[in-house]
N, C-alpha and C positions, 0 to 999 in steps of 0.2 A: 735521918728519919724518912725522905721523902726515897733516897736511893729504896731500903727494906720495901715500901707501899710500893714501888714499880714492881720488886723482885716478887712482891705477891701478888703481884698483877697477873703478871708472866707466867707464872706457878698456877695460878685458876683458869687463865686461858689454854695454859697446854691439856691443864685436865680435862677440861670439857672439849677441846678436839679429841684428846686420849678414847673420851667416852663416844663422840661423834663414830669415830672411825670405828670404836668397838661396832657400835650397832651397825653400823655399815657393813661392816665386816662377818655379823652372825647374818645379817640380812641375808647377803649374797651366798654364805656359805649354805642355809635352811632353802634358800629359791633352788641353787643346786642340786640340793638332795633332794627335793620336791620334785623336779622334773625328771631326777635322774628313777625316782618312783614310779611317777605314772610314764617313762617311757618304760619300765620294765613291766607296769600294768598292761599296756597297750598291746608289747609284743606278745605277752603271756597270751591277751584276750586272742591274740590276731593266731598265735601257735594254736590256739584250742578251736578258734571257726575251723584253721586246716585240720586238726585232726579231725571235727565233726565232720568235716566234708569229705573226708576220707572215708571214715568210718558209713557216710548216707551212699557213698560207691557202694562200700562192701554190700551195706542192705539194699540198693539197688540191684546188683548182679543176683543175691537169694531171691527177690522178688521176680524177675525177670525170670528165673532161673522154673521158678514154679507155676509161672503164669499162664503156661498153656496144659495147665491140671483146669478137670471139668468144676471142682472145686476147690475154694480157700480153707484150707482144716489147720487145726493146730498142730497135727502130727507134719506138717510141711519145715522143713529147714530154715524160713523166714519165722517161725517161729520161736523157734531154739534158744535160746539165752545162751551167749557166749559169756566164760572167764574172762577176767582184765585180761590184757595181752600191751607190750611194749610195742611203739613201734620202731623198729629195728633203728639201732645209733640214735635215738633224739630223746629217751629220758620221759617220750611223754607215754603215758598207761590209758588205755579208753576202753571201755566195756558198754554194748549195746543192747537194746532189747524194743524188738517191732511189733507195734500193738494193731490188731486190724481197727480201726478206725469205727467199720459198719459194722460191730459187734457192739452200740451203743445205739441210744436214742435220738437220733437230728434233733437238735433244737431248730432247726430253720424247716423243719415239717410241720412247723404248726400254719403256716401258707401252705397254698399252691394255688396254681396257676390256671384263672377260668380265662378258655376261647372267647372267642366272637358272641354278641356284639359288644361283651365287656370289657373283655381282653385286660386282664390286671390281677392280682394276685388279693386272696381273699383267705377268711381265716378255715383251716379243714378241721370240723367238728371231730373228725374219725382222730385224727390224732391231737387232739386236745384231749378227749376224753383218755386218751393213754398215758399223755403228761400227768393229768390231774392222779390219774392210779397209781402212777410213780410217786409224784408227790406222797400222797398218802399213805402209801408202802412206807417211803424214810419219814415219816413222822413230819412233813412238811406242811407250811399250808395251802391247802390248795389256788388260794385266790393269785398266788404267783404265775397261776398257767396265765389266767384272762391277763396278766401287767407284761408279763410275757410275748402274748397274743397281739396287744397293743403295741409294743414294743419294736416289734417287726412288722405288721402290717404296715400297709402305704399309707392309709387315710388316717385323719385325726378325729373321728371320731369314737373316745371309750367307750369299749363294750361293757358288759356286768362284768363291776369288781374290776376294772381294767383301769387306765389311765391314760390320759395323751400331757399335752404341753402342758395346761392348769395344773396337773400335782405334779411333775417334775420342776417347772418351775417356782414352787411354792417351798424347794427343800433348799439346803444352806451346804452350797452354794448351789444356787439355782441352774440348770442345764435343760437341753430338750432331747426327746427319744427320737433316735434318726430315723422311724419307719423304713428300716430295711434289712436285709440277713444283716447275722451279727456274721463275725470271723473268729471270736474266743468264746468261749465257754464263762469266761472270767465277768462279762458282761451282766452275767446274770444277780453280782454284786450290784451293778447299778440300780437293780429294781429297790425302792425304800422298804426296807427293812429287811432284808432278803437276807444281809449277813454272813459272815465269815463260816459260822457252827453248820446254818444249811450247805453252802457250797459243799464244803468239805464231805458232805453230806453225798453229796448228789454225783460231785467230780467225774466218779470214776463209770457213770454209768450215761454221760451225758458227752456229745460231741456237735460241732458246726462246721457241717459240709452244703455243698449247694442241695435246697431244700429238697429233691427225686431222688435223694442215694438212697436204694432199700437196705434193709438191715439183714445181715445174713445171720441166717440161726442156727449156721455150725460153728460161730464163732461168739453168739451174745452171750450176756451171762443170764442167770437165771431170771434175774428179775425182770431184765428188757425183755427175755422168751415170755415170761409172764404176762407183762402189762402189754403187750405187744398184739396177745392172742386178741385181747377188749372184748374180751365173755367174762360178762358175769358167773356163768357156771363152770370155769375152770380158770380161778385167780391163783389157785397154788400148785400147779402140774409141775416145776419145774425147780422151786426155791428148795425142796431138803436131798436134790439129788445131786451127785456128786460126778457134777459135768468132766472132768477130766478125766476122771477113768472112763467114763461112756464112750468120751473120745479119742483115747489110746487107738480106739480100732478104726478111725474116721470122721466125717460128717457125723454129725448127731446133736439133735434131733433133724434129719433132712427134711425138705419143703412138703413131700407126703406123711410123713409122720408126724408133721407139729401141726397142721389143718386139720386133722382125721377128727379131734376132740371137739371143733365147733359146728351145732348143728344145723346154725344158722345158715343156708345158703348165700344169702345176701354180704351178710358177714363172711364168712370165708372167700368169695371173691374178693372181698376189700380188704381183706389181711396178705391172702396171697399176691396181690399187686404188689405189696411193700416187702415182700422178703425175698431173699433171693441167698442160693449157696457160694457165690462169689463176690471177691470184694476187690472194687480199686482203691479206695481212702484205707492210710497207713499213717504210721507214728512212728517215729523211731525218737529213743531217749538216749542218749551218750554221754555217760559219765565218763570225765576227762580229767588226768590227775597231770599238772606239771610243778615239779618239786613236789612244796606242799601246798600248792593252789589246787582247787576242786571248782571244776565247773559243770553246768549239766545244759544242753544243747537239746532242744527239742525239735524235730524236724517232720513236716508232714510232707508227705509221698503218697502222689498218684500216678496209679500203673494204668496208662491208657491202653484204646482196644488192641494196638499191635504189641503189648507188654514191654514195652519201652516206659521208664519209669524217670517222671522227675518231679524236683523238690517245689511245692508250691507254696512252705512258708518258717522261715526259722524264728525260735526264740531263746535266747540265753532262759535259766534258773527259773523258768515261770510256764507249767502248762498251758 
């Protein structure tokens, strides 16, 4: 009897090593595959910066290529939407497409910058009230310009409808506004209540460059030509015309033809400072395909004044 009770000793003991070693065994084999994952993650990620970095050459050399044209037009080659294209022996597919940048509305123009004896950056009425008409164009509301306004200015104290430290930090989780340019667009989610429906809303007509880049008006779309002119007496010269055939042929509207309609003196200098028919701020998007991973690279490109062009900021999958 007592022999049997050893021999089921023996019997329980080797099962439960049996079972030890099993899970040891699935352990090591799952850690394996896990790294053997994300190292093939990592090279993929690491294969698709080079082609984006490739690919920000190519749009370097088109930009370069056009940059001593008196103007930035869409009929230029930096413009052109390329087909997917392999790059030669590696499997991987990228397709590009360069957005001029200063064909939108600086959100970092709602500052600029007073001389002596103040010397500091303060909010400019002239392009707030252009914000707020954009706003209200997409069905926005407008109180986002003034949370806006606050947002980037230096000082803390809230203007009308604005906000400093006290309402950010009063939201869940609490944060404070950094009173300075933003660098994304994406930012504009921060302001409370502001939301995913407006962004999406707004995206494509809205950019953050250092706050003095004019907008050029061969390249804006209609609504920026619009809210841009800030005359009441010409709010729709621009939204039912059909800007890309106008521009088949060039510039259009050039910097004499889009002032001609405001009769304001005062105002038309003040619009003509901010527009201009050339642009350094660029965008390039590159969709990159290895196997069947899909990634998208976004890249911004400034052509400085001797047309030498380079990259001042990347982001994987996220405008």
């Amino acid at each position: 009897m007592r022999h049997t009770r050893q021999r089921g000793v023996a019997l329980l003991v080797a099962i439960v090593i049996f079972a030890i070693a099993t899970m040891v065994a699935a352990a090591v084999t799952y850690n394996k595959v896990m790294a053997a994952r994300r190292a093939n993650a990592t090279f993929a990620l690491e294969q698709a910066l080079q082609a984006g970095m490739a690919a920000e050459a190519l749009a370097s050399i088109a930009l370069e290529n056009d940059g001593s044209r008196p103007r930035t037009e869409t009929t230029q080659d930096w413009a052109q939407e390329q087909p997917p294209f392999e790059i030669e022996g590696t499997g991987v597919w990228i397709q590009g497409k360069i957005e001029d940048l200063q064909g939108r509305f600086n959100l970092n123009s709602l500052v600029h910058w007073v001389g002596a004896p103040r010397n500091e950056f303060e909010p400019d009425e002239h392009q707030l009230e252009i914000f707020r008409a954009m706003l209200r164009d997409l069905d926005i509301d407008q109180r986002f310009a003034d949370l806006l306004r606050d947002w980037i200015d230096p000082d803390i104290a809230p203007g009308s409808s604005g906000g400093e430290d006290t309402l950010y930090l009063s939201q869940s989780p609490p944060y404070r506004p950094p009173n300075t340019f933003i660098t994304h667009t994406s930012e504009l989610l921060a302001l409370p209540g502001f939301g995913r429906e407006n962004y999406l809303k707004i995206a494509p007509f809205v950019t953050a460059l250092p706050n003095d880049a004019p907008i050029n008006v061969c390249t804006a779309s209609g609504l920026v030509l619009d809210v841009s002119l800030n005359d009441p007496a010409n709010q729709s010269q621009y939204k039912g015309v059909n800007l890309a055939d106008q521009r088949e042929r060039g510039c259009w509207p050039d910097k004499g033809t889009y002032t001609t309609v405001i009769a304001d003196p005062r105002l038309k200098n003040e619009v003509e400072s901010r527009i201009e028919e050339k642009s350094s701020w660029f965008r390039l998007r590159t969709n990159i395909r290895i196997g069947t991973a899909e990634f998208v690279l976004y890249s911004v490109l400034f052509r400085e004044g001797g047309n030498k062009v380079r990259i001042v900021q990347r982001s994987f999958g996220s405008e």
